[in-house]
Each structure stands twice: as structure tokens, then as C-alpha cells.
LUMGUMI-165105 format. One record per residue: residue number from 1; x, y, z of N, C-alpha, C in turn. Coordinates in steps of 0.001 Angstrom, whole numbers, padded with zeros to 6 digits. Example, Ala and Ser with C-alpha at 12.3 -4.5 7.8 and 13.67 -1.06 7.14 Angstrom:
% LUMGUMI-165105
(1, (013190, -005690, 007800), (012300, -004500, 007800), (013200, -003300, 007800))
(2, (012850, -002250, 007080), (013670, -001060, 007140), (012900, 000030, 007870))
% end
This chain:
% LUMGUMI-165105
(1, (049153, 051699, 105662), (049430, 050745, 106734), (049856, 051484, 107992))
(2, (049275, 051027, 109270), (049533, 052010, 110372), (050776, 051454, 111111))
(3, (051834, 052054, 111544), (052869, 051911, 112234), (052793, 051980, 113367))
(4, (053173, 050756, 114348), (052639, 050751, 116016), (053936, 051045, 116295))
(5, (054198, 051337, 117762), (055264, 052112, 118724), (056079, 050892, 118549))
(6, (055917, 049552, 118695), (056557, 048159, 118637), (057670, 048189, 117535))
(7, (056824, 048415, 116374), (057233, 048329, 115138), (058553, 050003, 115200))
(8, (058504, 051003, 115784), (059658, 051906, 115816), (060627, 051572, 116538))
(9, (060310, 050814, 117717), (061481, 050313, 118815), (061908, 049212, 118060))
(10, (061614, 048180, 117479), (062470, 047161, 116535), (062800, 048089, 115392))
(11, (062577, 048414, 114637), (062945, 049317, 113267), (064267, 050068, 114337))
(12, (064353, 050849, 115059), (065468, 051736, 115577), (066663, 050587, 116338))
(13, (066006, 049777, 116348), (067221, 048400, 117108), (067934, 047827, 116661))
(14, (067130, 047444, 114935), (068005, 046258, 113955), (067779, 046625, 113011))
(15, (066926, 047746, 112673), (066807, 047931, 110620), (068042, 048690, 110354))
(16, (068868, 048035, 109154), (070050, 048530, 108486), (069253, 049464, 107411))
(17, (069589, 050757, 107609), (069128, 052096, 106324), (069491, 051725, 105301))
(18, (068932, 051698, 104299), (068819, 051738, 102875), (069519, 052945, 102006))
(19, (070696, 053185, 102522), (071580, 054120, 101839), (071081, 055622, 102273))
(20, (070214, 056016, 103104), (069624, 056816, 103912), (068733, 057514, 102586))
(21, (068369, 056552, 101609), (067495, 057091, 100624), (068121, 058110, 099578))
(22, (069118, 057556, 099335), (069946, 058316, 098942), (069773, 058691, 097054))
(23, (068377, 057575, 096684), (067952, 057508, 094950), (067260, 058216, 094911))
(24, (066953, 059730, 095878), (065976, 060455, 095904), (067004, 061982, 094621))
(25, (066191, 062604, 094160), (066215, 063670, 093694), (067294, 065029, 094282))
(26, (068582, 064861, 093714), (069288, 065711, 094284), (069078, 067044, 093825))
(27, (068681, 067642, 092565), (068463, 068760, 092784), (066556, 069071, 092785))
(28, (066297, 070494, 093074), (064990, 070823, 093012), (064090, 070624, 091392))
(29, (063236, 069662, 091297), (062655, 070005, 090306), (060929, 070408, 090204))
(30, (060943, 071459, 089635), (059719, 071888, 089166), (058623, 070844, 089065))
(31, (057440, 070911, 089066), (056447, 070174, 088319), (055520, 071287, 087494))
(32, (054452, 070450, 087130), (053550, 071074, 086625), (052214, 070763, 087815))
(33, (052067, 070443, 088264), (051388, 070085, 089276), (051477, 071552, 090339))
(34, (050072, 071366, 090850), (049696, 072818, 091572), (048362, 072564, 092623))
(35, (048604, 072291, 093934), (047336, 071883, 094888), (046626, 073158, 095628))
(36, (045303, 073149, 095563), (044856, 074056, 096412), (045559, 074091, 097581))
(37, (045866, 075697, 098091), (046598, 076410, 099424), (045512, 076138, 100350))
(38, (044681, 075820, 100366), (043485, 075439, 101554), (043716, 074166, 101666))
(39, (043701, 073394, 100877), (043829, 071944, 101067), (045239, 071844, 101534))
(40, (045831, 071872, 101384), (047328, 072573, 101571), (047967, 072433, 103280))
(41, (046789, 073619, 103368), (046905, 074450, 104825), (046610, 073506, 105663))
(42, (045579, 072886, 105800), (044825, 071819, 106660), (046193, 071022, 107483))
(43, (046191, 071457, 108671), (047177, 070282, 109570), (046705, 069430, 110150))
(44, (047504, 068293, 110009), (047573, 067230, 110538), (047289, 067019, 112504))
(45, (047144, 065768, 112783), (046728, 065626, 114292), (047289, 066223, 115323))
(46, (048461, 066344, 115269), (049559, 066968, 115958), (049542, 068711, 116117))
(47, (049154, 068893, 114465), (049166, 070365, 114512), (050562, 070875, 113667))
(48, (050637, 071548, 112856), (051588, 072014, 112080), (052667, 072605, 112773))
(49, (053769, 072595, 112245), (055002, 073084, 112819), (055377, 074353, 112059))
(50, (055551, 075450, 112191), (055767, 076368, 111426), (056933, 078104, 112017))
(51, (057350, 078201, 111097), (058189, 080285, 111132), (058033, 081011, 110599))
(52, (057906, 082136, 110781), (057171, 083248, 109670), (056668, 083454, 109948))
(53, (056125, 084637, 109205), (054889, 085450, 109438), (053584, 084571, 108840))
(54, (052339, 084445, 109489), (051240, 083854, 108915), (050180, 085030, 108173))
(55, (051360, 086452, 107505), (050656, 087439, 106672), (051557, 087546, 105525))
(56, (052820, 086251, 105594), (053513, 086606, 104444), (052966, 085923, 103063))
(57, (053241, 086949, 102146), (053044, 086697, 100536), (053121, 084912, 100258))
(58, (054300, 084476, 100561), (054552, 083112, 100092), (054511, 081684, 101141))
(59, (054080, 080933, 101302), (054354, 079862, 101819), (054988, 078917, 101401))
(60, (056101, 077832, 102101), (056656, 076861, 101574), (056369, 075951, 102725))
(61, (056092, 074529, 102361), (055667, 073344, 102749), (056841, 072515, 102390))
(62, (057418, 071965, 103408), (058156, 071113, 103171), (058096, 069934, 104031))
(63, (058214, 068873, 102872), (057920, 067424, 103418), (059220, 066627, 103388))
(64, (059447, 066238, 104740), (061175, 065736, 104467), (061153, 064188, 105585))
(65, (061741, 063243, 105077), (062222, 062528, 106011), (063610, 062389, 107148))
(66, (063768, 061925, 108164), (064511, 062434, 108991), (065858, 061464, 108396))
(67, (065800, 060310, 107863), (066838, 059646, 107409), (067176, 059646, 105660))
(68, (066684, 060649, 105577), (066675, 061311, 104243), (068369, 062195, 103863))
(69, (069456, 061634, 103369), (070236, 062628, 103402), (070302, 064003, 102732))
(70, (069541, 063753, 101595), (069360, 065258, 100835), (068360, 066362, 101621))
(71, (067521, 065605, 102098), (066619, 066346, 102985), (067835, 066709, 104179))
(72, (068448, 066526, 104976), (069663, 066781, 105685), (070232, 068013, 105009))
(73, (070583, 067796, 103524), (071685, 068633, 102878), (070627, 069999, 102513))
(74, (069647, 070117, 102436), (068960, 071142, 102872), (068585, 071864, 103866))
(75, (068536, 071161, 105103), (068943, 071996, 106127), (070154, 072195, 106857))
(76, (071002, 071692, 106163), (072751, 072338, 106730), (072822, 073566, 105571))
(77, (073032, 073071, 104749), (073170, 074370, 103310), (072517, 075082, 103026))
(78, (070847, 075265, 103011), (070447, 075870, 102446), (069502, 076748, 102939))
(79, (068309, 075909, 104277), (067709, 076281, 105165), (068408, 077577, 106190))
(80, (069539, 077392, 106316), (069767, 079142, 106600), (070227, 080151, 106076))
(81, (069842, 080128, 104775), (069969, 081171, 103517), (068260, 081836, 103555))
(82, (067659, 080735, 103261), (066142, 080625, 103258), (065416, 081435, 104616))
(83, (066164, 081303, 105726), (065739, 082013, 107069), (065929, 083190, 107116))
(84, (067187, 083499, 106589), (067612, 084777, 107184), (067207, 085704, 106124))
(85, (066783, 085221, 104885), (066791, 085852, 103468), (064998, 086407, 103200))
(86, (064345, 085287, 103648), (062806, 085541, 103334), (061934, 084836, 104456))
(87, (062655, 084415, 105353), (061718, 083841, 106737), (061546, 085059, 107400))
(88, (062944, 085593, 108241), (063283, 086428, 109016), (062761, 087915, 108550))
(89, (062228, 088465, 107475), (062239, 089492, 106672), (060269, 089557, 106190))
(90, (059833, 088220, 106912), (057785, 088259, 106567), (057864, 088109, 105436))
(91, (058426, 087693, 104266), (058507, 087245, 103085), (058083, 085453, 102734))
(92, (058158, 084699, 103599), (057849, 083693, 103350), (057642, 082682, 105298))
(93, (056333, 082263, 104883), (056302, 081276, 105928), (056611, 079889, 105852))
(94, (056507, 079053, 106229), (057571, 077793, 106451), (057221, 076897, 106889))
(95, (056417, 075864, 106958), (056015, 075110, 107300), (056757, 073716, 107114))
(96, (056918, 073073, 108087), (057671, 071656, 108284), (056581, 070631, 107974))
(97, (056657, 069530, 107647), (055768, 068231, 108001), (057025, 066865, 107912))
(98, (056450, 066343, 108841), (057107, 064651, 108779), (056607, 063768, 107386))
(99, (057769, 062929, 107039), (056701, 062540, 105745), (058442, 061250, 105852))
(100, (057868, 060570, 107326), (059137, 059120, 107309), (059172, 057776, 106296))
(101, (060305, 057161, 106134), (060260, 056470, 105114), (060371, 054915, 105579))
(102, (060691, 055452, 106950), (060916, 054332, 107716), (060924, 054167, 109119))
(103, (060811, 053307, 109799), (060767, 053233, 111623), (061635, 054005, 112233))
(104, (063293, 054186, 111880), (064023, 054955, 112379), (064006, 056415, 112425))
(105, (063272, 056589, 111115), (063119, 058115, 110658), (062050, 058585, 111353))
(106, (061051, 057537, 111825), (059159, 057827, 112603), (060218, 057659, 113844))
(107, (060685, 057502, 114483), (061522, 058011, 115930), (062059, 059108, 115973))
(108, (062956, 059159, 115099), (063869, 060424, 115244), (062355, 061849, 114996))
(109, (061612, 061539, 114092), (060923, 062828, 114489), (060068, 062626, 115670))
(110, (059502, 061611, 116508), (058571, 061708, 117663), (059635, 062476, 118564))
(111, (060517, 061908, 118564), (061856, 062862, 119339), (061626, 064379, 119624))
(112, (061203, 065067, 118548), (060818, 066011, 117701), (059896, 066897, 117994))
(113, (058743, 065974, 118152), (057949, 066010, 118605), (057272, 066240, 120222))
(114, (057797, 065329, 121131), (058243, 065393, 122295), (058897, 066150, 123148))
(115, (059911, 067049, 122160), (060197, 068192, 123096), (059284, 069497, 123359))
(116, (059813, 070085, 124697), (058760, 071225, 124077), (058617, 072129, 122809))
(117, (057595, 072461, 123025), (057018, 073554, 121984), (058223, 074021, 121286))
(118, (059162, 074749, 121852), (059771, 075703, 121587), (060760, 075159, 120908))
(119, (061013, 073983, 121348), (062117, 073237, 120912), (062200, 072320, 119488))
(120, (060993, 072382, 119311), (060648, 071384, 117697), (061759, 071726, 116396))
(121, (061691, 072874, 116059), (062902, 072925, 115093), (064616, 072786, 116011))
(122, (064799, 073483, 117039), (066312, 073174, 117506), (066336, 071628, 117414))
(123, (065804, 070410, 117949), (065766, 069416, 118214), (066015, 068833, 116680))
(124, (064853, 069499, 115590), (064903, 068858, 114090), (066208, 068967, 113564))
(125, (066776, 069868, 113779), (067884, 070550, 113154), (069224, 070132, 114119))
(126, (069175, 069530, 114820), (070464, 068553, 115654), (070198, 067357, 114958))
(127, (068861, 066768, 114803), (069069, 065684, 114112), (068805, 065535, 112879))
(128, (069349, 066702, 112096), (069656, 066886, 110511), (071045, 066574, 110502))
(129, (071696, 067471, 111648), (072871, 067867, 111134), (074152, 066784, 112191))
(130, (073149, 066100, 112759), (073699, 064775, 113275), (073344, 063380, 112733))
(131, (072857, 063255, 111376), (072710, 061878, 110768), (073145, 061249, 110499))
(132, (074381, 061449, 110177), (075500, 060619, 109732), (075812, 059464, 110724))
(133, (075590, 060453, 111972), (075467, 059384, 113948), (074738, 058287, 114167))
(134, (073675, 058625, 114181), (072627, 057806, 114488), (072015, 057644, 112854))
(135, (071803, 057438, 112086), (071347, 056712, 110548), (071938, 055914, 110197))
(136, (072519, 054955, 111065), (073224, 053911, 110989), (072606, 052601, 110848))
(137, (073037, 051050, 110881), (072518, 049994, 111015), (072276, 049825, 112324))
(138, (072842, 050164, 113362), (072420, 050048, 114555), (072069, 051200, 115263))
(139, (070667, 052295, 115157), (070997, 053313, 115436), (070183, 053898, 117065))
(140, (070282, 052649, 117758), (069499, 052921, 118903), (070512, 053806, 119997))
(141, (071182, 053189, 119871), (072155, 053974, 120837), (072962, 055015, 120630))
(142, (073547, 055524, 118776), (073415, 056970, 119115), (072614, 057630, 118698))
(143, (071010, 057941, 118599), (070249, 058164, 118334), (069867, 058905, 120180))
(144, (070127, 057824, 121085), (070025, 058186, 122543), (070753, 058928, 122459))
(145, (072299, 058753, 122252), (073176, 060049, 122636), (072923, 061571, 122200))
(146, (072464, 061439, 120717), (071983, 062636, 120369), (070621, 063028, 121006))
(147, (069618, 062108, 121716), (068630, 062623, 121943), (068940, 063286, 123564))
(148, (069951, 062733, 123985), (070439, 063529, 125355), (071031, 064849, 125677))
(149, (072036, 065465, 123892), (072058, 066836, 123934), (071221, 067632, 123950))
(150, (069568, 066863, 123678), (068477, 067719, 123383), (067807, 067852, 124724))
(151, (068250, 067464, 125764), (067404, 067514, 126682), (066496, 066151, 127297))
(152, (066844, 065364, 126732), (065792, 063503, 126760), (066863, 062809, 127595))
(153, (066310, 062467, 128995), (066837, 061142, 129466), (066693, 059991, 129113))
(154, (067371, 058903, 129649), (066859, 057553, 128831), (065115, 057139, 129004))
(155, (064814, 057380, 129813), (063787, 057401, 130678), (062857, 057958, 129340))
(156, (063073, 059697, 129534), (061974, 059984, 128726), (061911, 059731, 126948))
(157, (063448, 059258, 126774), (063488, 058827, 125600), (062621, 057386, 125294))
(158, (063072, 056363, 125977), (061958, 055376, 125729), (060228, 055483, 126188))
(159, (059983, 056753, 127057), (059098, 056828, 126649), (058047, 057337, 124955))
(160, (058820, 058290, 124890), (058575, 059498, 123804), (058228, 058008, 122734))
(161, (059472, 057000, 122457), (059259, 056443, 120894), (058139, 055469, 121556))
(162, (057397, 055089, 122792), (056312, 054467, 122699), (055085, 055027, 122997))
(163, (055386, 056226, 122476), (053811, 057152, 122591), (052781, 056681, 121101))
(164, (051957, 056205, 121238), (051309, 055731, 119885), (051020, 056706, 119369))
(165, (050115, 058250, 120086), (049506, 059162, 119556), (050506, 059913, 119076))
(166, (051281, 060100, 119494), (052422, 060861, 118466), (053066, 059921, 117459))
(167, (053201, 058913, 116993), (053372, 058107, 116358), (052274, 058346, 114904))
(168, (051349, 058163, 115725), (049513, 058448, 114787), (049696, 059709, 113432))
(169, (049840, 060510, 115060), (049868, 061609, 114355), (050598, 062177, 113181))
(170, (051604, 061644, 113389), (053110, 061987, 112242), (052713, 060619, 110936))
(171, (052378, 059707, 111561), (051693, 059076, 110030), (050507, 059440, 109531))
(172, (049805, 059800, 110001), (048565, 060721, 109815), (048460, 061877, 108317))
(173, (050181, 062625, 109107), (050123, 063711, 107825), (050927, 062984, 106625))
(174, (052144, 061486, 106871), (052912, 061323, 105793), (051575, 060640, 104708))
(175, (050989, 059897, 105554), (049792, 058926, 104374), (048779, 060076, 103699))
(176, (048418, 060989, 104077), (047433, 062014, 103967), (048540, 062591, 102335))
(177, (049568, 063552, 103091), (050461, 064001, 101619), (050612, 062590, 100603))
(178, (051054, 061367, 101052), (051005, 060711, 099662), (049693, 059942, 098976))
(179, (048769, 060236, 099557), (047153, 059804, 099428), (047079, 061193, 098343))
(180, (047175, 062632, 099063), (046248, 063551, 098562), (046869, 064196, 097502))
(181, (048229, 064205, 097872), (049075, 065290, 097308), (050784, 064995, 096369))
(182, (050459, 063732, 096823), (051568, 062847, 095916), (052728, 063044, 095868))
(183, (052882, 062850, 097221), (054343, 063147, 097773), (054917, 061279, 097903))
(184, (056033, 061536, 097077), (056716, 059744, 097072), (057749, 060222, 097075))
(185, (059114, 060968, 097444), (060104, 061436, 097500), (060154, 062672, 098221))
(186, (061571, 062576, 098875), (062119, 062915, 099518), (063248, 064270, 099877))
(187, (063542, 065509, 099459), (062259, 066792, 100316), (061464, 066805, 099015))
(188, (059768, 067182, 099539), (059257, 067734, 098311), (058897, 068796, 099192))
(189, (058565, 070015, 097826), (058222, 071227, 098554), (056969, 071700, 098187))
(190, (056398, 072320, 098435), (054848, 073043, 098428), (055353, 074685, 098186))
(191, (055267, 075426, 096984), (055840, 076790, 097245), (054119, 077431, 096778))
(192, (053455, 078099, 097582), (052592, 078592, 097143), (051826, 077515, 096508))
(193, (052109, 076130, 096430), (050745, 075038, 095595), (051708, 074561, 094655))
(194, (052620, 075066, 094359), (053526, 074560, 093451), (054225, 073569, 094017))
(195, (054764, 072177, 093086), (055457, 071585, 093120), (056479, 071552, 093326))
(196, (057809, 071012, 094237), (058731, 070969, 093623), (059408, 069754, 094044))
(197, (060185, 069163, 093639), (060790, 067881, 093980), (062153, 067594, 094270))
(198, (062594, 067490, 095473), (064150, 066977, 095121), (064521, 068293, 096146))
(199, (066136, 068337, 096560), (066954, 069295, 097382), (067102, 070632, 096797))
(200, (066629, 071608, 096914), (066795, 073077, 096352), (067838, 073992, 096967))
(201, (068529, 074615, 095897), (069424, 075182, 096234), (068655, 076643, 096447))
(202, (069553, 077742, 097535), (068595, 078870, 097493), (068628, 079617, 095984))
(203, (069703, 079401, 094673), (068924, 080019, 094143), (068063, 079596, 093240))
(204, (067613, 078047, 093099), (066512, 077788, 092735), (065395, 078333, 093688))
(205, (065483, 078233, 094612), (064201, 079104, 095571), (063985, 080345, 095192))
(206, (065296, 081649, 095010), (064975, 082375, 094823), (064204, 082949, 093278))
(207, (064403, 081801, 092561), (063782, 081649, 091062), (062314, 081137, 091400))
(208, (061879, 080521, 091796), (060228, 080381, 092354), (059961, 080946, 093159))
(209, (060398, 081575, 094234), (059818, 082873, 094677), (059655, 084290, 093858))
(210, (060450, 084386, 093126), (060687, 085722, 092019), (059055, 086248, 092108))
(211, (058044, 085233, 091083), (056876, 085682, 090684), (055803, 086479, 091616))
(212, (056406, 085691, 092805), (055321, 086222, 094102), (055766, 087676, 094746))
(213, (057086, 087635, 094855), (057720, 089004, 095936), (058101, 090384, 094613))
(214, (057644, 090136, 093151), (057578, 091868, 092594), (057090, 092657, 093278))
(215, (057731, 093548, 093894), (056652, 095129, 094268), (055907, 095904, 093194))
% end
């Protein structure tokens, strides 16, 4: 079902969050499940968001919603273990995708989206580690406030959440992962094609990375 710009400006005005999805999978679990890295790779309309080296050994795909709190508790806790440990070091590349659960969460990443280039993860990562703010029942207005430390006037803030094509685009890749790749929860990860489900601690990461980084 396609989500119009209408439908994010009411969803961010009056939808009360659903416990910010909170029946999702708190720790990382394995599957048995394994998708082609080509099929994988293929980005979405927008264009992939990514860090790392694009010659490192491992890739991780991660699909997170923005009103997701465990997805949150992975990038306060764990995401800069993961950076400084095997991002920063050409050991692993990194790839982000939107994968919203809801109208508020398809704003907060056009937000995201909207800034510049450079700015896509600083911007993601204020509004990880500012959810508690704006993931509220009423979260239009601090959702603005936080979108104003980022650089967004009101101005360009109501523009940004009525851009359709960025809207498109970010549902584009969430329907595509749960069409192709069977993503229904909230972070899932892609490690090399592998599965994994639920909030990972780094040293579950560093236990599924093990196989790939032997010298």
C-alpha cells in the first residue's frame, strides 16, 4: 500500500505510537535463511546510504525503523563499537535502509533524507538518540524542535515531509525488503546474506563476523 505525503503530515499530528514497537526482538537472532549479496546490493530509488570501505570482506545491511526503540538501542550502544571496531579499520561496510512501521517513523527518516549528503547519518543518529522526544502521541512539534538542531527551518521542514518522491522512495526499499527478503521486524540485519533478527550486541556481531575476518 503506497503512503502519500497527506497520510505522514496526519500520522505525525495525531497517531499515538504503539509502544514504539517495542514486541520486536530484543536480542540478535540468527536464522537459517541466507539471500543472494547481489540481490542484496541492489538500492533502492533514493540510492543507498552507506560507511566503509566498498573493498571490505564483510557487509552489514541494516533495516531499522525510526520509531523503533531497540533499533534506537542499537545505535546508542552498540553502533559505535561496530564503527570504530570494523567500520573505521575496512573490515566491514554498512549499509543503512529505512524499513518504517509507520507515518511518524516515514517522516522522521525523509528528515533524513533531506539533509545534505553529508549529513544523512549525523541527522539519523540525533534522531535515534532523541526518540524518546518526539515518538510521542503528539509528535509534530518536537519532532520540529529536533529537526531544527539539524539544520531544518519550519519552512523547510514542512516542506521535506511533503516531498512525495522522497516519501516513494523510502517505501520503495521498506515494501521491496518485506516482498523479497522478509523483513517483518525491527532491526533486521543482512551480515554477508545472513540473517539476523532483533538488537545485536557487539559481541554477538563479533561472533558472525568471526567466519569472514580469519587471516
Amino acid at each position: 500500500m503506497r503512503t502519500t505525503r497527506r497520510q505522514v503530515l496526519c500520522g505525525i499530528s495525531t497517531m499515538a505510537l504503539v509502544a514504539t514497537l517495542s514486541a520486536m526482538p530484543l536480542a540478535g537472532i540468527a536464522t537459517a535463511q541466507t539471500f543472494s549479496s547481489a540481490e542484496l546490493m541492489q538500492a533502492g530509488p533514493l540510492g543507498d546510504k552507506a560507511m566503509g570501505s566498498d573493498k571490505a570482506p564483510v557487509t552489514i545491511i541494516e533495516y531499522a525503523s525510526a520509531t523503533c526503540s531497540h533499533c534506537a538501542d542499537f545505535t546508542v550502544d552498540t553502533f559505535p563499537k561496530l564503527k570504530q571496531k570494523y567500520i573505521d579499520t575496512g573490515k566491514v561496510r554498512f549499509i543503512f535502509r529505512e524499513f518504517p512501521f509507520d507515518p511518524v517513523a516515514a517522516g522522521a527518516f525523509m528528515l533524513a533524507r533531506c539533509a545534505p549528503e553529508d549529513k544523512y547519518f549525523p541527522v539519523l543518529d540525533l534522531l535515534f538518540h532523541t526518540q524518546r522526544q518526539w515518538a510521542v502521541e503528539k509528535p509534530l512539534g518536537p519532532l520540529l524542535t529536533v529537526a531544527k538542531q539539524a539544520g531544518f527551518t519550519e519552512e523547510s521542514f514542512k516542506a521535506c515531509l511533503a516531498n512525495q518522491k522522497v516519501l516513494d522512495g523510502i517505501e520503495a526499499v521498506r515494501n521491496r525488503a518485506a516482498q523479497e527478503f522478509k523483513v517483518d521486524s525491527t532491526p533486521t540485519f543482512f551480515i554477508n546474506g545472513q540473517v539476523f533478527k532483533g538488537n545485536m550486541s557487539i559481541e554477538e556481531i563479533d561472533k558472525a563476523l568471526a567466519p569472514y575476518l580469519k587471516s
